[in-house]
Each structure stands twice: as structure tokens, then as C-alpha cells.
N, CA, C and O atoms as CSV, one atom per row, in Angstrom:
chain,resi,resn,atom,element,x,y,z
A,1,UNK,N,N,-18.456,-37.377,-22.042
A,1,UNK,CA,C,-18.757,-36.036,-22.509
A,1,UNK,C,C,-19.113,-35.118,-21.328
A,1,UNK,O,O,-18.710,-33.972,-21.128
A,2,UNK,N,N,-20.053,-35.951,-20.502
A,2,UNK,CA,C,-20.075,-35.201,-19.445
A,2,UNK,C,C,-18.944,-34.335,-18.398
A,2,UNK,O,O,-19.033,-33.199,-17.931
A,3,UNK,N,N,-18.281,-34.975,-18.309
A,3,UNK,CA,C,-17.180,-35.356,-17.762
A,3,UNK,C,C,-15.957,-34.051,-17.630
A,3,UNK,O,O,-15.446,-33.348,-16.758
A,4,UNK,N,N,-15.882,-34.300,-19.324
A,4,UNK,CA,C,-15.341,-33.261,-19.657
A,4,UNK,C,C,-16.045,-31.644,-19.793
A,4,UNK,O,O,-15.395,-30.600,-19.749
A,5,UNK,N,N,-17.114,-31.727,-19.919
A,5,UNK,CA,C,-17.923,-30.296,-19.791
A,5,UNK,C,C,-17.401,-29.732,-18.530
A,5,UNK,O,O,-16.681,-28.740,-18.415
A,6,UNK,N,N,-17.995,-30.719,-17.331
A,6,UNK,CA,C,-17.622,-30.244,-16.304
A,6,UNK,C,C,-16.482,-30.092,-15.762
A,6,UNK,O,O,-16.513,-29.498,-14.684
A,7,UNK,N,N,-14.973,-30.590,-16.321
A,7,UNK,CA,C,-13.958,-30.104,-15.987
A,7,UNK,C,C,-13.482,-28.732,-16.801
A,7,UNK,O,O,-12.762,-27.799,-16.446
A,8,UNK,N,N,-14.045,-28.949,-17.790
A,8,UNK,CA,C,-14.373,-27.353,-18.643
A,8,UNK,C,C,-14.661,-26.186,-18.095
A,8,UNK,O,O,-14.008,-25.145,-18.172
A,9,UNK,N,N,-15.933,-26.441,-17.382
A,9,UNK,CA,C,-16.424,-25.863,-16.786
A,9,UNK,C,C,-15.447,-25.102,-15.235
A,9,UNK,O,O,-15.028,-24.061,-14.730
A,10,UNK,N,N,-15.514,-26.050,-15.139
A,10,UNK,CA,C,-14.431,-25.896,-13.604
A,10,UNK,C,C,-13.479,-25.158,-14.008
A,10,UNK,O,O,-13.264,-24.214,-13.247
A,11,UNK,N,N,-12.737,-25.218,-15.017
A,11,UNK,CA,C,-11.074,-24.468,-15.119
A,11,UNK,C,C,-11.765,-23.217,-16.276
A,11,UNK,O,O,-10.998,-22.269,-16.441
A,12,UNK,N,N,-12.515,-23.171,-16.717
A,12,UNK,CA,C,-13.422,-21.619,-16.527
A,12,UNK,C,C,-13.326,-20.942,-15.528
A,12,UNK,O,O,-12.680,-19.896,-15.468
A,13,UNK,N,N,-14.103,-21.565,-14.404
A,13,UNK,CA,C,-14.446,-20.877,-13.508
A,13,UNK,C,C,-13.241,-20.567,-12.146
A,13,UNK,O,O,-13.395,-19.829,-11.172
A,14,UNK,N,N,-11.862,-21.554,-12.569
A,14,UNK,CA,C,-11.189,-21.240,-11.500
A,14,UNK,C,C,-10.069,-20.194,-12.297
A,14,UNK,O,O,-9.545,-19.363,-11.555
A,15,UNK,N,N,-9.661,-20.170,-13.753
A,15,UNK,CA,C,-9.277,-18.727,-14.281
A,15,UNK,C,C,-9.723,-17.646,-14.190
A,15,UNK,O,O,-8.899,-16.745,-14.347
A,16,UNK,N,N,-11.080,-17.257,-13.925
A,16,UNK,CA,C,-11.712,-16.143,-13.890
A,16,UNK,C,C,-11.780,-15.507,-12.694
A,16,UNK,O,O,-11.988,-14.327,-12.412
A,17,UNK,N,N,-11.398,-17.277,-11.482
A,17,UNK,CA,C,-11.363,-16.822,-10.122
A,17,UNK,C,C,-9.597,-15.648,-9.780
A,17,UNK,O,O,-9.534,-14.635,-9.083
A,18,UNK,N,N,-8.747,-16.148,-10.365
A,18,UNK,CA,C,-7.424,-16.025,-10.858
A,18,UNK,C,C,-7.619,-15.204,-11.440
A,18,UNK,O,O,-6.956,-14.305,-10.923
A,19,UNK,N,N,-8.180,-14.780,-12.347
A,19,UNK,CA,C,-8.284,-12.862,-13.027
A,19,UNK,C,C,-8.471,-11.976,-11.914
A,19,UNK,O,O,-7.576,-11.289,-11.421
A,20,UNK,N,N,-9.948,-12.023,-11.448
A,20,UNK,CA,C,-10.641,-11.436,-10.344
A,20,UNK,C,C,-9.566,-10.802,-9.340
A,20,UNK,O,O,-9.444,-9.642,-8.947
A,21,UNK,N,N,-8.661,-12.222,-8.993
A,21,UNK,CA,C,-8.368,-12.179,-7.268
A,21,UNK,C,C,-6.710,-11.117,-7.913
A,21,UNK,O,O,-6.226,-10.305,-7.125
A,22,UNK,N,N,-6.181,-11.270,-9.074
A,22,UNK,CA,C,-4.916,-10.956,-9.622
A,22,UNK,C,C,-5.618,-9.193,-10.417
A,22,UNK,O,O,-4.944,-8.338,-10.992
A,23,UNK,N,N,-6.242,-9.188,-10.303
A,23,UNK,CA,C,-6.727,-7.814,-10.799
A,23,UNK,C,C,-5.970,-6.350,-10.333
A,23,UNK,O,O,-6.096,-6.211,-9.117
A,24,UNK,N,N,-5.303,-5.347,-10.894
A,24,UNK,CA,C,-4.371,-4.328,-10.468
A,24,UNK,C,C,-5.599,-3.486,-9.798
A,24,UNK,O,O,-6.664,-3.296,-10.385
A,25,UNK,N,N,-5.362,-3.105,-8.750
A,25,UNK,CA,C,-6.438,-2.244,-8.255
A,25,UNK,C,C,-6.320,-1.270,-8.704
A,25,UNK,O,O,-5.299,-0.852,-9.249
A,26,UNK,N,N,-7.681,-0.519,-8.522
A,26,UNK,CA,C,-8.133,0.465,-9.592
A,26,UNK,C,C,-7.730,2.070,-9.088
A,26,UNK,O,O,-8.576,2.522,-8.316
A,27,UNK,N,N,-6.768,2.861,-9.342
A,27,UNK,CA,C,-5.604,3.522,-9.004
A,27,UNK,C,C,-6.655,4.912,-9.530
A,27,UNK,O,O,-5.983,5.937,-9.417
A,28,UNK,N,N,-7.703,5.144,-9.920
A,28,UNK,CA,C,-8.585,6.515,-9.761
A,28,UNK,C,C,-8.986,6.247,-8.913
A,28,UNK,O,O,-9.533,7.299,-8.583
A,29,UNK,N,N,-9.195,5.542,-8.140
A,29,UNK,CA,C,-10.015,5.379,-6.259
A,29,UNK,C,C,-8.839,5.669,-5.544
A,29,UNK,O,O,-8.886,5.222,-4.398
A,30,UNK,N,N,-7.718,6.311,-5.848
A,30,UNK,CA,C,-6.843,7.175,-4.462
A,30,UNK,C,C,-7.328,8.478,-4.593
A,30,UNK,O,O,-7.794,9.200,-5.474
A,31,UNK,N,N,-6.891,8.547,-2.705
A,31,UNK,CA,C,-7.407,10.375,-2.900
A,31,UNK,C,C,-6.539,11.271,-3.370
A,31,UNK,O,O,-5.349,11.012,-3.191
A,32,UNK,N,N,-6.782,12.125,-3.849
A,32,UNK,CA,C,-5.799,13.101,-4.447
A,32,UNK,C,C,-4.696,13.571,-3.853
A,32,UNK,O,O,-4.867,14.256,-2.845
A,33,UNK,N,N,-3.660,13.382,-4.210
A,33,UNK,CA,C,-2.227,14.142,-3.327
A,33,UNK,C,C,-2.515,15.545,-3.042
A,33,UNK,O,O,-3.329,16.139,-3.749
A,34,UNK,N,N,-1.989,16.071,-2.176
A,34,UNK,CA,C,-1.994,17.120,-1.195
A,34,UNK,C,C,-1.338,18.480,-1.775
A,34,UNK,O,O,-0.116,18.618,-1.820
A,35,UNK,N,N,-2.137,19.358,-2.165
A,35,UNK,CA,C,-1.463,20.357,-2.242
A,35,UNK,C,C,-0.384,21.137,-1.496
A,35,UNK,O,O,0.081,22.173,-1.970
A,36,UNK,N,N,0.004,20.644,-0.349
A,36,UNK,CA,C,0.728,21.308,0.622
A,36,UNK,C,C,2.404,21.071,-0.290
A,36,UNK,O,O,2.679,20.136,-1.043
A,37,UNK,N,N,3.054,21.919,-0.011
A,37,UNK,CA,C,4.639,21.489,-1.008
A,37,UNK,C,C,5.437,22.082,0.414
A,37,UNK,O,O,5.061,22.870,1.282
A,38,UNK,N,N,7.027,21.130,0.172
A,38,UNK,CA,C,8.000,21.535,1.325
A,38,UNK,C,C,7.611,20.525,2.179
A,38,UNK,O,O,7.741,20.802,3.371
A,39,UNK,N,N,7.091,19.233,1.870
A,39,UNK,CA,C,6.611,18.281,2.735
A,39,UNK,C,C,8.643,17.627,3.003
A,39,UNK,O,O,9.706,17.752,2.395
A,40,UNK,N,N,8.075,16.859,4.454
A,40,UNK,CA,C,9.194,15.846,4.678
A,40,UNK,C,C,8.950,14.626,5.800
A,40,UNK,O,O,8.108,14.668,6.696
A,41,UNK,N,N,9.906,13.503,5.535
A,41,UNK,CA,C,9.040,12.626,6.584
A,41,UNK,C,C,9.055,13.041,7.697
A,41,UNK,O,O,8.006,12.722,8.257
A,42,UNK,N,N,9.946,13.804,8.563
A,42,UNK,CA,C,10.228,13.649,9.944
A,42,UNK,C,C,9.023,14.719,10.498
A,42,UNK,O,O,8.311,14.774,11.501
A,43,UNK,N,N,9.156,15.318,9.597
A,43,UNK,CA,C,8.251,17.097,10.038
A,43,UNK,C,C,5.710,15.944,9.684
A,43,UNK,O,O,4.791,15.597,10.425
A,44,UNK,N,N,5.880,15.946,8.782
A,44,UNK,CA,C,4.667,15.122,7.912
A,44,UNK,C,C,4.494,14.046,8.051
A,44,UNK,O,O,3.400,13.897,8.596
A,45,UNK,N,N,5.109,12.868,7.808
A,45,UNK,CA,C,5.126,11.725,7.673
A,45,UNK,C,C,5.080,10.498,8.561
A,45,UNK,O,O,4.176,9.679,8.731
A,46,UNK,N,N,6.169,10.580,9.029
A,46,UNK,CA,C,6.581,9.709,10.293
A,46,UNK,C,C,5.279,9.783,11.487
A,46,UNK,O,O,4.841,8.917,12.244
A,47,UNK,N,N,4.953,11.004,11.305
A,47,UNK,CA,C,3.936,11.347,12.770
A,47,UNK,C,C,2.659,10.250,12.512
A,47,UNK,O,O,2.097,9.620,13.408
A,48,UNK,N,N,2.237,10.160,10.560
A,48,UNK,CA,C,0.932,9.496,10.946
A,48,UNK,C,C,1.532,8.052,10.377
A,48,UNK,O,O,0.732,7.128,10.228
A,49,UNK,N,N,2.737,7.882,10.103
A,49,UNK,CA,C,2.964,6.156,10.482
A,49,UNK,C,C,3.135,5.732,11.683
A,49,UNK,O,O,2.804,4.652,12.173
A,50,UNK,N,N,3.761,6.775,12.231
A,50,UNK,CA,C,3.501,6.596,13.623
A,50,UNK,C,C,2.501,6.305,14.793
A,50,UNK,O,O,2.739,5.808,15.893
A,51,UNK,N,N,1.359,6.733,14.279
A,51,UNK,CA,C,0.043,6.484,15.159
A,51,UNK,C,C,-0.192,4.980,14.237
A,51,UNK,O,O,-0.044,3.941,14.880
A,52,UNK,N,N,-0.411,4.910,13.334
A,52,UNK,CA,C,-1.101,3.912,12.225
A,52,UNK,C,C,-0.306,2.623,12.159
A,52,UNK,O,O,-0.930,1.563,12.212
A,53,UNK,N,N,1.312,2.615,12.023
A,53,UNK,CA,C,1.865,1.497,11.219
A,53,UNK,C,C,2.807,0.910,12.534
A,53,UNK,O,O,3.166,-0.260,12.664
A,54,UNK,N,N,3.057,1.852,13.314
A,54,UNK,CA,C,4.896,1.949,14.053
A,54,UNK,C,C,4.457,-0.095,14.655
A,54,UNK,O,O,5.358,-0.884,14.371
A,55,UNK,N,N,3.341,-0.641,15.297
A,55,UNK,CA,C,2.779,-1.411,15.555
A,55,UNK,C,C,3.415,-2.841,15.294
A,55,UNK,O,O,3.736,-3.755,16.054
A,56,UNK,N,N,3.468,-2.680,13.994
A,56,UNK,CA,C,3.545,-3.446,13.447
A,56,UNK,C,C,5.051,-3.632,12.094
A,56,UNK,O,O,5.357,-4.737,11.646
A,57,UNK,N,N,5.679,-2.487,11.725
A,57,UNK,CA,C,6.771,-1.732,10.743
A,57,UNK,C,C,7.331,-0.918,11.818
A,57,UNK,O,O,7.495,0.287,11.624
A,58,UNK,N,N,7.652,-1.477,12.975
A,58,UNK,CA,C,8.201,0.146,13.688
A,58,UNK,C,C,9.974,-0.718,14.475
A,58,UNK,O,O,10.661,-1.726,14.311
A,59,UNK,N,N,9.942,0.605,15.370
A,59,UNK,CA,C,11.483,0.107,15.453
A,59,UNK,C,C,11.573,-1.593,16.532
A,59,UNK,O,O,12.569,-2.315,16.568
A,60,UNK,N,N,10.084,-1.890,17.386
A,60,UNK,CA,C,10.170,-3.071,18.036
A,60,UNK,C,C,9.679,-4.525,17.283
A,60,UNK,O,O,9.839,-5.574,17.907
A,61,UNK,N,N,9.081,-4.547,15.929
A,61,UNK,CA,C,8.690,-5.395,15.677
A,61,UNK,C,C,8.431,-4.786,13.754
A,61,UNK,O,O,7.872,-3.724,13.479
A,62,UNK,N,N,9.016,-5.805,12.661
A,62,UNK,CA,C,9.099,-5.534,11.609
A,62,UNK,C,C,8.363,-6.795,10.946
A,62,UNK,O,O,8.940,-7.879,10.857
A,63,UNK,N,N,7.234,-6.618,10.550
A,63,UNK,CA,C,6.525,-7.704,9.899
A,63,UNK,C,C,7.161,-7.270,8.255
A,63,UNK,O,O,7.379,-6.121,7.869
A,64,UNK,N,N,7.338,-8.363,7.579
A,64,UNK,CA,C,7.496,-8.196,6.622
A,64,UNK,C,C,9.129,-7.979,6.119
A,64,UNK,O,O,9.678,-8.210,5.042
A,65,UNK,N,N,9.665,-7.392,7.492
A,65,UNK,CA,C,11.032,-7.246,7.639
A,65,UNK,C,C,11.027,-5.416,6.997
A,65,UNK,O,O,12.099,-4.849,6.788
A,66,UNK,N,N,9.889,-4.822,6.799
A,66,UNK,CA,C,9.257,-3.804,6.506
A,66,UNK,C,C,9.320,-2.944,8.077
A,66,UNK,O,O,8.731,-3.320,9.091
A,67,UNK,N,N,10.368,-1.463,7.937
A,67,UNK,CA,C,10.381,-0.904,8.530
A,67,UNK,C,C,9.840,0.603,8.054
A,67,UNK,O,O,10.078,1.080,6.945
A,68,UNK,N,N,9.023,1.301,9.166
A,68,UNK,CA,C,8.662,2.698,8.670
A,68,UNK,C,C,8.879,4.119,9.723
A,68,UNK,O,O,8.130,5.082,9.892
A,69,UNK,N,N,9.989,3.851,10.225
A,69,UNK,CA,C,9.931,4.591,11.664
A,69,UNK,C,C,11.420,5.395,11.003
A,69,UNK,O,O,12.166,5.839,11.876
A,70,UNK,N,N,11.707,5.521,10.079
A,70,UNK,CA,C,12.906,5.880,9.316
A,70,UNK,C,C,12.982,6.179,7.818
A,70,UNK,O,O,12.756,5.268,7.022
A,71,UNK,N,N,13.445,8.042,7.174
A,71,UNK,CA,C,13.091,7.372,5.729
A,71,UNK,C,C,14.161,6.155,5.264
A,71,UNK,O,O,13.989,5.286,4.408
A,72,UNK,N,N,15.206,6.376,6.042
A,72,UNK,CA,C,16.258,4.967,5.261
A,72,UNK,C,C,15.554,3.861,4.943
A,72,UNK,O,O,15.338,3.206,3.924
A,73,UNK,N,N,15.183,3.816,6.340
A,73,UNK,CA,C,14.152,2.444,6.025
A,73,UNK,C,C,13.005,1.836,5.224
A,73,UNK,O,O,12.910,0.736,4.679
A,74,UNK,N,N,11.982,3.087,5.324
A,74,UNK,CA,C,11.064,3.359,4.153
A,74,UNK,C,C,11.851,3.002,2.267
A,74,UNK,O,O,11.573,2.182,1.393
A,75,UNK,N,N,12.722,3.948,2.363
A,75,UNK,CA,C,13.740,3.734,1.403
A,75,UNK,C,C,13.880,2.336,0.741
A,75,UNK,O,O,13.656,1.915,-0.393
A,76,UNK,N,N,14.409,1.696,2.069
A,76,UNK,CA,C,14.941,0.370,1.568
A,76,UNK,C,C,13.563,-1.041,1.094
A,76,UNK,O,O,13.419,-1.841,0.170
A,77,UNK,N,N,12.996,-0.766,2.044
A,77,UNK,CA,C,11.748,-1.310,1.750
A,77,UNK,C,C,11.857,-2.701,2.473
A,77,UNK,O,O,12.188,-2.811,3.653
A,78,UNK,N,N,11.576,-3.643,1.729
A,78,UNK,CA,C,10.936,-4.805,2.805
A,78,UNK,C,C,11.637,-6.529,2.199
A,78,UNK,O,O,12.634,-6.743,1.509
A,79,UNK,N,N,10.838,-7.313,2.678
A,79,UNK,CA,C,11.195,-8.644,1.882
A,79,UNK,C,C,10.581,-8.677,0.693
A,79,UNK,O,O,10.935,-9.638,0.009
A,80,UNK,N,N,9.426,-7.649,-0.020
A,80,UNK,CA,C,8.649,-7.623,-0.696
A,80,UNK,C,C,9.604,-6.681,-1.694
A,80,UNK,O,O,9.143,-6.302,-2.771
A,81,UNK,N,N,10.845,-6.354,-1.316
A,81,UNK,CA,C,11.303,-4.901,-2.253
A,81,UNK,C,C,10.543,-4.004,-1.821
A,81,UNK,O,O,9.658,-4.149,-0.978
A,82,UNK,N,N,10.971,-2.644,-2.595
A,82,UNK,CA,C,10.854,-1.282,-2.422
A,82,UNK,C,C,9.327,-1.022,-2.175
A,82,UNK,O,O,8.395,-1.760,-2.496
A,83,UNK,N,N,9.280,0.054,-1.608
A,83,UNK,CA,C,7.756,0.162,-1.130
A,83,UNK,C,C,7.100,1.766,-2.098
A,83,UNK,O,O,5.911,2.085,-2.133
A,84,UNK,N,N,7.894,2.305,-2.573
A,84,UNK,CA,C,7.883,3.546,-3.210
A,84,UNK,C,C,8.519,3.840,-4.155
A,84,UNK,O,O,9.576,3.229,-4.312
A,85,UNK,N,N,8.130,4.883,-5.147
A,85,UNK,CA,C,8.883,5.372,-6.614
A,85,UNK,C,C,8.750,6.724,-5.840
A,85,UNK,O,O,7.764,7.138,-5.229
A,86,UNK,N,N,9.868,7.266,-5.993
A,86,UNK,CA,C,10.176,8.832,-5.530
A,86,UNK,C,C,9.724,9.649,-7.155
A,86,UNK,O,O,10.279,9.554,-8.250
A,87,UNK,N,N,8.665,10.340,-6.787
A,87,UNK,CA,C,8.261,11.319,-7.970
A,87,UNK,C,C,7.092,10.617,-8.609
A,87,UNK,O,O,6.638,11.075,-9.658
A,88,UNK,N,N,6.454,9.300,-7.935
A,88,UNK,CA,C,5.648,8.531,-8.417
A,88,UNK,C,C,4.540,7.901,-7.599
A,88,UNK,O,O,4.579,6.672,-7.559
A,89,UNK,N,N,3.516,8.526,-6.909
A,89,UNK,CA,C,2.893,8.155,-5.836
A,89,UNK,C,C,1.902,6.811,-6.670
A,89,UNK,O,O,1.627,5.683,-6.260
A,90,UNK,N,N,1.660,7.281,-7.551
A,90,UNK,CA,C,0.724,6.112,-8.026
A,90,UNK,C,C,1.356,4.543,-8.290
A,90,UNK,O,O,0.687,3.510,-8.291
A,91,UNK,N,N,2.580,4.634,-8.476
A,91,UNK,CA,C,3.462,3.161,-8.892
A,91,UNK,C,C,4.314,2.852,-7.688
A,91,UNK,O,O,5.256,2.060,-7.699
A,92,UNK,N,N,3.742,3.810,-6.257
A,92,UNK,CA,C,4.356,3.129,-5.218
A,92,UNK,C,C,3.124,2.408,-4.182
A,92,UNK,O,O,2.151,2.910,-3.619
A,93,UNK,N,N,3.645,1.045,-4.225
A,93,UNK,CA,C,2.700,0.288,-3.200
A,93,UNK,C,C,2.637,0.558,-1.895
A,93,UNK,O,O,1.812,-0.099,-1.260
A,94,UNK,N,N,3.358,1.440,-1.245
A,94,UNK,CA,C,2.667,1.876,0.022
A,94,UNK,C,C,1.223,2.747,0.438
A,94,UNK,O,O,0.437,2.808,1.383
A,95,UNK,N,N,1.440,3.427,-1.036
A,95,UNK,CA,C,0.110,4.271,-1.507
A,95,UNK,C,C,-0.961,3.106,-1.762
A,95,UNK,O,O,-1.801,3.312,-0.886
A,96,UNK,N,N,-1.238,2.354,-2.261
A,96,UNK,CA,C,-1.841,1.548,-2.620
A,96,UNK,C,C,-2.137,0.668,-1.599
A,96,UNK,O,O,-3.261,0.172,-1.679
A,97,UNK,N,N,-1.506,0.354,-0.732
A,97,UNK,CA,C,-1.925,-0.562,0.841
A,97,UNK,C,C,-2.641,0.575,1.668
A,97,UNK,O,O,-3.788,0.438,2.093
A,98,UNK,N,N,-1.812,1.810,1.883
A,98,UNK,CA,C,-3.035,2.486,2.957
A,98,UNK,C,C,-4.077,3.156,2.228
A,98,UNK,O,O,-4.897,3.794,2.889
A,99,UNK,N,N,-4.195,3.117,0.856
A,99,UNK,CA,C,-5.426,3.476,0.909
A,99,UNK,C,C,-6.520,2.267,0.382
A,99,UNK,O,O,-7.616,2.327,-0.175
A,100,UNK,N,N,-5.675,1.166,0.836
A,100,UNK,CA,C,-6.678,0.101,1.069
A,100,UNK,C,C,-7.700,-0.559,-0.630
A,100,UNK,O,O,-8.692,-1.266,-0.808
A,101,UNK,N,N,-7.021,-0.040,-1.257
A,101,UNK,CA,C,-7.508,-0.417,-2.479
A,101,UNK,C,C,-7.355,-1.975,-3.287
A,101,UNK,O,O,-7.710,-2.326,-4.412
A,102,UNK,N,N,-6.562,-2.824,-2.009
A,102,UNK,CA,C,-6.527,-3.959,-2.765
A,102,UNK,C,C,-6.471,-4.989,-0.971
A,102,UNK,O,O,-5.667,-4.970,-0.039
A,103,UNK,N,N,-7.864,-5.820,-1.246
A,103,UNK,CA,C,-8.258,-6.165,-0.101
A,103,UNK,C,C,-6.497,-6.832,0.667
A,103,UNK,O,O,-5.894,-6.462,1.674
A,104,UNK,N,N,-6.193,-7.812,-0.274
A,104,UNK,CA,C,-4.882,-8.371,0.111
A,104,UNK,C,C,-3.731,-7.369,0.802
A,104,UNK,O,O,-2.939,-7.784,1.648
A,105,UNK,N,N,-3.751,-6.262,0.415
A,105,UNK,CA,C,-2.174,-5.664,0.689
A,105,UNK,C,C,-2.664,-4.606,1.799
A,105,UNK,O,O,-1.764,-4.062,2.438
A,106,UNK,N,N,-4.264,-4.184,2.157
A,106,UNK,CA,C,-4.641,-3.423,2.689
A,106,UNK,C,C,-3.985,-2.878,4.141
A,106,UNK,O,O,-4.392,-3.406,5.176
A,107,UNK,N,N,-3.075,-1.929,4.202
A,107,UNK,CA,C,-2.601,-1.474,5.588
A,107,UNK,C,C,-3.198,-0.122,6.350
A,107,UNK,O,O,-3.393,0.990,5.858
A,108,UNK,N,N,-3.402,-0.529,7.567
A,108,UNK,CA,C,-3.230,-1.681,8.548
A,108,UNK,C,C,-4.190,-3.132,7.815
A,108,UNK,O,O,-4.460,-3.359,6.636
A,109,UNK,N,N,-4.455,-3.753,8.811
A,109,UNK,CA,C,-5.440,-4.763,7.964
A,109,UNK,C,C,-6.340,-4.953,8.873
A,109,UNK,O,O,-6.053,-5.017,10.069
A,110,UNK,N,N,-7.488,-5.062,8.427
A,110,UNK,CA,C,-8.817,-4.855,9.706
A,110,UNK,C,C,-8.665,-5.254,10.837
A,110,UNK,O,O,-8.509,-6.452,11.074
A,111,UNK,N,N,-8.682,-4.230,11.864
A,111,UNK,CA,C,-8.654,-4.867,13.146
A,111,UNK,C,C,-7.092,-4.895,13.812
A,111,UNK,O,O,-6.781,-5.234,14.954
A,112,UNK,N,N,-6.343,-4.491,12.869
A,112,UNK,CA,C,-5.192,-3.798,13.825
A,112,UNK,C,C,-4.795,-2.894,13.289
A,112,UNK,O,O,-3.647,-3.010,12.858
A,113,UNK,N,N,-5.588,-1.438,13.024
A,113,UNK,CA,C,-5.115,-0.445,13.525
A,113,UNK,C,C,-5.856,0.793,12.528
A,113,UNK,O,O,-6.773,0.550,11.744
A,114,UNK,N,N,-5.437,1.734,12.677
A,114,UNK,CA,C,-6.759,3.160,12.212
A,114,UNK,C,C,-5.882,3.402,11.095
A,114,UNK,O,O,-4.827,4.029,10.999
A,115,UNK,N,N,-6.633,2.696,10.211
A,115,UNK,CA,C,-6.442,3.697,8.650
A,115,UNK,C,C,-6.205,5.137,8.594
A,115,UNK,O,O,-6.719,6.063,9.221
A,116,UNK,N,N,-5.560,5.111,7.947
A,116,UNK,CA,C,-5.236,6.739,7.144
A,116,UNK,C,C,-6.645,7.433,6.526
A,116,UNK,O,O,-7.469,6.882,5.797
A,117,UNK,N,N,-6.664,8.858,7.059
A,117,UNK,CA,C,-7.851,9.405,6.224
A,117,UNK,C,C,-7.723,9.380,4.982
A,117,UNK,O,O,-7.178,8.337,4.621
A,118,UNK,N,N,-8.000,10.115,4.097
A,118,UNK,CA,C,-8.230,10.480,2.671
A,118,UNK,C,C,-7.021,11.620,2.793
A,118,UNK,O,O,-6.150,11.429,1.944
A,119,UNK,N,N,-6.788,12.702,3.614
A,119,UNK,CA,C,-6.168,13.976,3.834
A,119,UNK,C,C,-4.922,13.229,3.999
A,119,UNK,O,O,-4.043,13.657,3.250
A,120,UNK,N,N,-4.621,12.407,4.620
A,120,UNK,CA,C,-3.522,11.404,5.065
A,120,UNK,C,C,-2.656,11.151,4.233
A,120,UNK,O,O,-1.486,11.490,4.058
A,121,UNK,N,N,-3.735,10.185,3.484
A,121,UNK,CA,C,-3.184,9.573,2.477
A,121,UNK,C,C,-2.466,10.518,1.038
A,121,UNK,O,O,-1.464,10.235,0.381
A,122,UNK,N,N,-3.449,11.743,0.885
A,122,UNK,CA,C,-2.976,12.565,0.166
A,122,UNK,C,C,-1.616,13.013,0.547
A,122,UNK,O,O,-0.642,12.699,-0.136
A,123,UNK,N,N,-1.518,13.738,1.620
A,123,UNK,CA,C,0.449,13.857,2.141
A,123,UNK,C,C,1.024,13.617,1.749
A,123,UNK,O,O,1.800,14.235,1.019
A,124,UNK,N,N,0.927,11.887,2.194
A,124,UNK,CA,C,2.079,10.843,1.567
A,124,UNK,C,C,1.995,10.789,-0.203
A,124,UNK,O,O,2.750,10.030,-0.810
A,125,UNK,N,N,1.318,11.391,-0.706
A,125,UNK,CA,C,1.273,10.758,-1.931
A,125,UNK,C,C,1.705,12.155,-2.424
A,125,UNK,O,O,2.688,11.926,-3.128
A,126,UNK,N,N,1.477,13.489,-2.417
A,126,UNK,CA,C,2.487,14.403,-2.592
A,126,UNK,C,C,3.778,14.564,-1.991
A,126,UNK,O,O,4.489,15.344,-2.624
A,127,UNK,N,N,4.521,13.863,-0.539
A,127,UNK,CA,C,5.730,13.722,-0.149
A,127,UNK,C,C,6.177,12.743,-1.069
A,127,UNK,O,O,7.382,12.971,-1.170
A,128,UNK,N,N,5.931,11.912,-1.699
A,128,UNK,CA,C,6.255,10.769,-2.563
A,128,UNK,C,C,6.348,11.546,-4.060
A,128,UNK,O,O,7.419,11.456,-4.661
A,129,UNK,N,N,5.680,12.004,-4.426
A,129,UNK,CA,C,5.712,13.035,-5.481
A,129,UNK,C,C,6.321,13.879,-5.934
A,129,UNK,O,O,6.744,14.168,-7.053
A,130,UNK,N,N,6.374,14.633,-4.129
A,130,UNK,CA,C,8.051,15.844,-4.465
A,130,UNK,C,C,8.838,15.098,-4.071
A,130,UNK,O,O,9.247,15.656,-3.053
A,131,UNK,N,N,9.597,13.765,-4.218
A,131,UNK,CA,C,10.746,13.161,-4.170
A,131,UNK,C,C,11.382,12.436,-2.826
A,131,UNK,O,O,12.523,12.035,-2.602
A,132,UNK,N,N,9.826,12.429,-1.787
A,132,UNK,CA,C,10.074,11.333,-0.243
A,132,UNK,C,C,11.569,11.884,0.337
A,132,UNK,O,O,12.566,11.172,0.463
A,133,UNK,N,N,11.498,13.026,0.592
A,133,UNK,CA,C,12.785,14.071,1.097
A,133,UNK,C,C,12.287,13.695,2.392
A,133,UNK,O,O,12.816,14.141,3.410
């Protein structure tokens, strides 16, 4: 009897670990997209993946097989699939990695390299909005 409590117990506690860790991050903690309109990557965009991502997604080295130094590339997305919904900042996971809302996918990832502000992040999430032109 014992026995079984405690394997009870255990696969309780390792589903809940499995809820927790599988949990959709919580998508009212982005900062608000950017009022600015007439956005585009080359002019907006590129400049602050460029300080932030090129590192690591850029034209010398593609983790992930994830390139961002290009919208084609952005476009195409990664080994992971697409990284963006054009007209949809909230259901694109690039939004969701830099603004760091899900410890796992968090870009950059601590310790290599300077997060996106809040102002930043907004940009991209209105260039993604008016259609990642």
C-alpha cells in the first residue's frame, strides 16, 4: 500500500512538473507594439538584430539553422519552422523569445548578449503586425 501511495505520489508530482515546465507563456506580459507605422526590416529591424542576435542567427554562424540578417531569411525561419505570423505579433515566436517570456526559448539567452528593450521589442511587434515588409 505503501508502495503504491508513493508511486502515486511521484507521477502527481512529475505531471504537474510537465504542466508547469509546458505552460504557454503568458502573452499580456509583452510590451505593447509600437505606434510608429511605415516600419521595415532594413530601415527598423535588422539594425537591432543586428546589435542583439547577428552573433549567433547572423550571416557567420546560424544556430538553429535560424538566420536573421535577411527578411528572406527571417521569412523562412529555422529547423524549428517559421519564426513569425505576418499581421500577428502575438502568434509569432520570435516575439515571444526576445521578450523573454518563456525561460526556455528566451533570446539572446543569459549571458550572450543584450536583450531588446521594451521600445524594441514593440517595433518588431508592430513591423510584424503591418505585415514584416
Amino acid at each position: 500500500m505503501r508502495t503504491t501511495y508513493s508511486l502515486t505520489l511521484a507521477s502527481l508530482i512529475l505531471v504537474n512538473s510537465l504542466a508547469v515546465a509546458t505552460a504557454a507563456p503568458d502573452l499580456s506580459k509583452l510590451p505593447a507594439p509600437s505606434t510608429k507605422t511605415d516600419l521595415s526590416f532594413a530601415k527598423d529591424i535588422k539594425p537591432l538584430f543586428e546589435k542583439s542576435c547577428f552573433k549567433c542567427h547572423g550571416p557567420e554562424k546560424q544556430k538553429a539553422k535560424l538566420r536573421v540578417d535577411s527578411l528572406e531569411a527571417i521569412l523562412k525561419g529555422g529547423e524549428n519552422g517559421e519564426i513569425l505570423t505576418k499581421g500577428d505579433s502575438k502568434k509569432s515566436s520570435v516575439v515571444v523569445a526576445i521578450a523573454r517570456l518563456d525561460e526556455d526559448s528566451a533570446m539572446p539567452p543569459d549571458g550572450k548578449g543584450t536583450p531588446l528593450t521594451d521600445e524594441q521589442i514593440g517595433l518588431v511587434r508592430a513591423w510584424i503586425d503591418q505585415g514584416a515588409k
